[in-house]
LODRENVO-65613 format. One record per residue (C-alpha): x, y, z; residue number from 1. Coordinates in steps of 0.5 Angstrom, whole numbers, plus 2048, in hexadecimal, padded with zeros to 3 digits. Layout:
BEGIN
X, Y, Z, NUM
...
This chain:
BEGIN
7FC, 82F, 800, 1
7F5, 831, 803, 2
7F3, 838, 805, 3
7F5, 83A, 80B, 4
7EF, 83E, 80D, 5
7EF, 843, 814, 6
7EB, 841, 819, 7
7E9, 848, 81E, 8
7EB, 848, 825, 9
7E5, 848, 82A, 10
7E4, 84C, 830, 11
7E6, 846, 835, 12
7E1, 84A, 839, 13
7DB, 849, 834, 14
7D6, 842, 834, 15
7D8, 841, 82D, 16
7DC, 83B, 82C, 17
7E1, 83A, 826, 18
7DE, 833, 823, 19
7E2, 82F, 81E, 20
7E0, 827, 81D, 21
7E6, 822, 81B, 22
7E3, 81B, 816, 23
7E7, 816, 814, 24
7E6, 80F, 810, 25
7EB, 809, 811, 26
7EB, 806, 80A, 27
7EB, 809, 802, 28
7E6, 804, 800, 29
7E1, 807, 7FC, 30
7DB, 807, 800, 31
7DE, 809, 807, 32
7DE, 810, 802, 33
7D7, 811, 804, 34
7D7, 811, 80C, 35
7DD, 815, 80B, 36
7D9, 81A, 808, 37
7D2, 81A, 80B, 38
7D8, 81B, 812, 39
7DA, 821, 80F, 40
7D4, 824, 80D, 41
7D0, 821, 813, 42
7D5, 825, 818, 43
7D5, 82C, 814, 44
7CE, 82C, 815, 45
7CE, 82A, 81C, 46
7D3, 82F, 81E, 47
7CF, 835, 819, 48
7C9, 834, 81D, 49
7CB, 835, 824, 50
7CA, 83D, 826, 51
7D1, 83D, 82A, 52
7D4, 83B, 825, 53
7D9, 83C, 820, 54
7DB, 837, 81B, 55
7E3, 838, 819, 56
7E3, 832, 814, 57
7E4, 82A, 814, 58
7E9, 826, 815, 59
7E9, 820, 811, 60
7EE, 81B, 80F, 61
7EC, 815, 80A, 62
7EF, 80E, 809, 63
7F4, 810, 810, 64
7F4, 80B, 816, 65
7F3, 80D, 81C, 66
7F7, 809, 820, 67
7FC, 80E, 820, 68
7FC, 816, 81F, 69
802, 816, 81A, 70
7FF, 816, 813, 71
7F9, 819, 814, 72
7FA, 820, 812, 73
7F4, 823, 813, 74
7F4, 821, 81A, 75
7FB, 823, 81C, 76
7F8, 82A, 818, 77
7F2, 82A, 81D, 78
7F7, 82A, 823, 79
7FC, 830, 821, 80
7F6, 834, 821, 81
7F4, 832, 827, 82
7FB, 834, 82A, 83
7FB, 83B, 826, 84
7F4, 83C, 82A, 85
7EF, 83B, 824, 86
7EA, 837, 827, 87
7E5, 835, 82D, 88
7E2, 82F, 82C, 89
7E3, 828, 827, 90
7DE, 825, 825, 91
7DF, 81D, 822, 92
7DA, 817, 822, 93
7DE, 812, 826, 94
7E5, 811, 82A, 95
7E6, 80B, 825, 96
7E6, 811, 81F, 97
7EA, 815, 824, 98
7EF, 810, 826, 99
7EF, 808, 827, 100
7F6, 809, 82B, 101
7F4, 80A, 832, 102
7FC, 80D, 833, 103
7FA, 812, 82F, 104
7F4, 814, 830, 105
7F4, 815, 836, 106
7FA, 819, 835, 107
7F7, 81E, 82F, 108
7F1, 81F, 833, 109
7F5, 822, 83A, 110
7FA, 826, 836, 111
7F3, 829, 833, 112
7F0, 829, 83B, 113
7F6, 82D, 83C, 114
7F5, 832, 836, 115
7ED, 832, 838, 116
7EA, 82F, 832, 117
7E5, 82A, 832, 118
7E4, 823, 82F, 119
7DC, 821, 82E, 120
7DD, 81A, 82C, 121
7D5, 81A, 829, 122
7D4, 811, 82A, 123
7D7, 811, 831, 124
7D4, 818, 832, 125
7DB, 81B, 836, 126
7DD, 821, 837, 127
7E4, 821, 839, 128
7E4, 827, 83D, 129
7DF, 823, 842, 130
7E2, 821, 848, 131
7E0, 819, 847, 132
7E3, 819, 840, 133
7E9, 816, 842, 134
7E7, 80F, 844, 135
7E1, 80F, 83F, 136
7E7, 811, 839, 137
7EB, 80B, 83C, 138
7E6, 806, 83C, 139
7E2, 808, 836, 140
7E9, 808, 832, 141
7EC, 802, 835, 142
7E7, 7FF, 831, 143
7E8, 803, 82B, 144
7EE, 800, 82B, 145
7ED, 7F9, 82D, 146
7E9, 7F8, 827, 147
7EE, 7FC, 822, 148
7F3, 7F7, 824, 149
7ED, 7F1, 823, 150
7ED, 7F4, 81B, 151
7F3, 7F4, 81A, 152
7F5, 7EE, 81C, 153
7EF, 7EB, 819, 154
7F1, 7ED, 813, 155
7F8, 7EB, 813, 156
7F6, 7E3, 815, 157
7F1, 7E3, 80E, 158
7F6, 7E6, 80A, 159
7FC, 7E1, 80C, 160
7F6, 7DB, 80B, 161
7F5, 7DE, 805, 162
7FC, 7DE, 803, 163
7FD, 7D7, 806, 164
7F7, 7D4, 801, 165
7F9, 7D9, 7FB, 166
7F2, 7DC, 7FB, 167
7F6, 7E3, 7FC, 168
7F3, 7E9, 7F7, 169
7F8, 7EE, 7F5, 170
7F3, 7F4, 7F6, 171
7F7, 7F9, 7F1, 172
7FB, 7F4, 7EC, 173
801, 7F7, 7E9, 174
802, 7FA, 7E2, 175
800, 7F5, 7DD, 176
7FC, 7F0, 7E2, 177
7F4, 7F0, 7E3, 178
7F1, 7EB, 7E7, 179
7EC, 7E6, 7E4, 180
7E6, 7E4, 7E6, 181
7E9, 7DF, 7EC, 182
7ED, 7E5, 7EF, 183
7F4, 7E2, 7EA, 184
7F9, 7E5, 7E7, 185
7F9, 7E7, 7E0, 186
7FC, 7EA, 7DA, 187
7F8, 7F0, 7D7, 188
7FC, 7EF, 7D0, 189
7FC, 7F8, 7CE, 190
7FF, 7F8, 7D5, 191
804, 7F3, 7D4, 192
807, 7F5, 7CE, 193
80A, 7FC, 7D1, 194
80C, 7F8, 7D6, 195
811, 7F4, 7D2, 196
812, 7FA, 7CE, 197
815, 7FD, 7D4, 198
819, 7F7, 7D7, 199
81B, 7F7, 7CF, 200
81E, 7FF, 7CE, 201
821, 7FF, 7D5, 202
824, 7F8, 7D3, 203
827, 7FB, 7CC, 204
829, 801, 7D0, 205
825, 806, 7D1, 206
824, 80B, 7D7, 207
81D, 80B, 7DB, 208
81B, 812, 7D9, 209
81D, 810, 7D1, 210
818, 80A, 7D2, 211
813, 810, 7D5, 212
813, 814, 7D0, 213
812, 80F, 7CB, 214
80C, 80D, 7CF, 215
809, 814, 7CF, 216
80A, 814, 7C7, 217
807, 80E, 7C5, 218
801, 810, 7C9, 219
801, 80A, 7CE, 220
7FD, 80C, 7D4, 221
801, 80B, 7DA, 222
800, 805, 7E0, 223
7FA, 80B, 7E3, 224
7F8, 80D, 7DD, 225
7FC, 813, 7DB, 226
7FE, 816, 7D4, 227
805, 817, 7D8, 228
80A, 813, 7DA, 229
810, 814, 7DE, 230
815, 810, 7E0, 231
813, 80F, 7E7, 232
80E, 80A, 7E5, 233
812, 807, 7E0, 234
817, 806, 7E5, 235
812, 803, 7EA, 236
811, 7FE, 7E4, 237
817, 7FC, 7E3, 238
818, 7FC, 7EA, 239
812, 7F7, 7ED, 240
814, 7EF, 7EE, 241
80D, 7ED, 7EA, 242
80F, 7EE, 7E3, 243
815, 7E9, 7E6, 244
811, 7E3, 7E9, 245
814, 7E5, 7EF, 246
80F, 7E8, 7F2, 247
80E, 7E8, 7FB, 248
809, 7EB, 7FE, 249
809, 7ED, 806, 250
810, 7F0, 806, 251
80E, 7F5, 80A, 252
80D, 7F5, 812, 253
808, 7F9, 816, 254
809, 7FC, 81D, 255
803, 7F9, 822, 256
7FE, 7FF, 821, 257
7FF, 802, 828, 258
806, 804, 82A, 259
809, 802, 831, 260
């Protein structure tokens, strides 16, 4: 749970501007950190700087998809104190950090029209409250959102093919897997042995909690390193069709990015 921090009301009368930043990278690889960090701090001070105005905070979602406003939590954040009269100006990089759907752009920037609030989208230089900003966000986020859908679909051919020659590698192996060098499964022995040492207990009739417990009091480190185990992951084990040769990837169907 974040603190929740009181932003002070302004005279609507005083040129003093309410200024808030909203960043977001896509992914949570390793070195998409550092662009979500330079964001962060390139926008404190960008807004600090500015005489007339007043920093309220940055608004910052990690590793969340912009297709959609769902699940970026930060951003949903941003719009509640915007509609409870906390803040005059966004600041972001780009529509396609703000949004890569046009239907929803579009959306979120007139309802924050409606409440006064500005968006200055810094790379197409736009301010939302101008009065050519319309056709300008419906150009310059059709072409944000063409080049999601290239991406996506992109990334979905080179995994197909990679499935197709058997050259696919699992980036996070299960409990007792590693990869080796040419990207192929293979035993880690230690890990191994919990494993069928669970399969084992359950087998003779133990439970998933007692199974943990006796886990925890052998000292044996769990799948992310921890001195406890708890049943849930011992469940989970239990559970995942690797451990029976009967492994099948791509069971999940995603949506088309963009709703119609």
């Amino acid at each position: 749970m974040g603190v929740t921090k009181v932003i002070e009301a302004i005279n609507k009368q005083s040129n003093i501007k309410r200024a808030c930043a909203y960043c977001r990278v896509s992914t949570d690889i390793s070195h998409q950190i550092n662009s979500y960090e330079v964001q962060k701090e390139y926008y404190e001070n960008f807004i600090t700087e500015k005489p007339n105005h007043k920093f309220v905070g940055i608004y910052a979602d990690y590793g969340k998809s912009g297709t959609k406003e769902e699940g970026r939590t930060e951003f949903e954040r941003m719009l509640d104190d915007c509609r409870n009269g906390m803040i005059d100006i966004i600041y972001t990089k780009s529509i396609s950090r703000f949004a890569r759907n046009v239907i929803d752009c579009l959306s979120i920037v007139r309802n924050l029209k409606e409440l006064k609030v500005d968006v200055y989208f810094e790379k197409e230089k736009i301010h939302t409250l101008s009065e050519k900003s319309e056709i300008l966000l419906s150009i310059y986020s059709s072409v944000a959102q063409a080049e999601s859908e290239s991406i996506s679909t992109n990334q979905k051919w080179s995994i197909q093919k990679r499935f197709l020659y058997g050259t696919y590698i699992m980036s996070n192996p299960a409990y007792g897997y590693c990869n080796n060098k040419k990207g192929r499964l293979k035993f880690v022995s230690k890990e191994a042995k919990v494993v069928r040492f669970i399969y084992d207990e359950y087998l003779n009739g133990k439970g998933i909690y007692l199974i943990a417990r006796e886990l925890t009091e052998g000292k044996i480190k769990s799948p992310k390193g921890n001195k406890i185990w708890n049943s849930a992951t011992v469940y989970g084990i239990l559970k995942n069709p690797i451990y029976t040769g009967d492994i099948l990837h791509q069971k999940t169907y995603s949506m088309n990015i963009v709703p119609f």
